[in-house]
N, C-alpha and C positions, 0 to 999 in steps of 0.2 A: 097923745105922743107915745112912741114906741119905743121899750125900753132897749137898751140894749147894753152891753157886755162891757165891761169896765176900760177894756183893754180896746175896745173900739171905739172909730170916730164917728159923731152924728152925722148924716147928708149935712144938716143946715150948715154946722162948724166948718166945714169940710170944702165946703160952697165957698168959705171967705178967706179958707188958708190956701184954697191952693194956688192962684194966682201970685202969693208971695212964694212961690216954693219952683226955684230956678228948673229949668226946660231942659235935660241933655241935650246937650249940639256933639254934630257929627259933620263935619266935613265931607259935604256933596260932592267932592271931586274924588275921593275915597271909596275902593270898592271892602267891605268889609266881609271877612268869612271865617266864620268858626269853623275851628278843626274839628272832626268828627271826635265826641266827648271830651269836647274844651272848654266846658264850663258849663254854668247854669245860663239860664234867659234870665234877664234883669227884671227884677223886683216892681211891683207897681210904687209909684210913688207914696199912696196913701196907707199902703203897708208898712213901708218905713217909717212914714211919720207915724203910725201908730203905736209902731215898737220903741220910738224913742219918748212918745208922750209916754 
């Protein structure tokens, strides 16, 4: 098994959370457009879960 970093999730753990861990919905009829330097791109999910474990 391969160690890894306190503050990081294992694959396996990872494997079982994420199906609990809801899907952004977006509204298919919605053309969506960032203004040029209107924010960041959204965060991967299992980045956030790692910041708050």
């Amino acid at each position: 098994m391969a160690k890894i970093k306190s503050w990081e999730v294992s694959d396996s753990f990872w494997e079982r959370v994420e199906p609990l861990i809801p899907k952004p919905q977006r509204d298919p009829n919605l053309t969506y457009k960032r203004k040029p330097g209107g924010g960041r791109k959204p965060m991967l999910p299992r980045r956030i879960f790692e910041a708050i474990v």
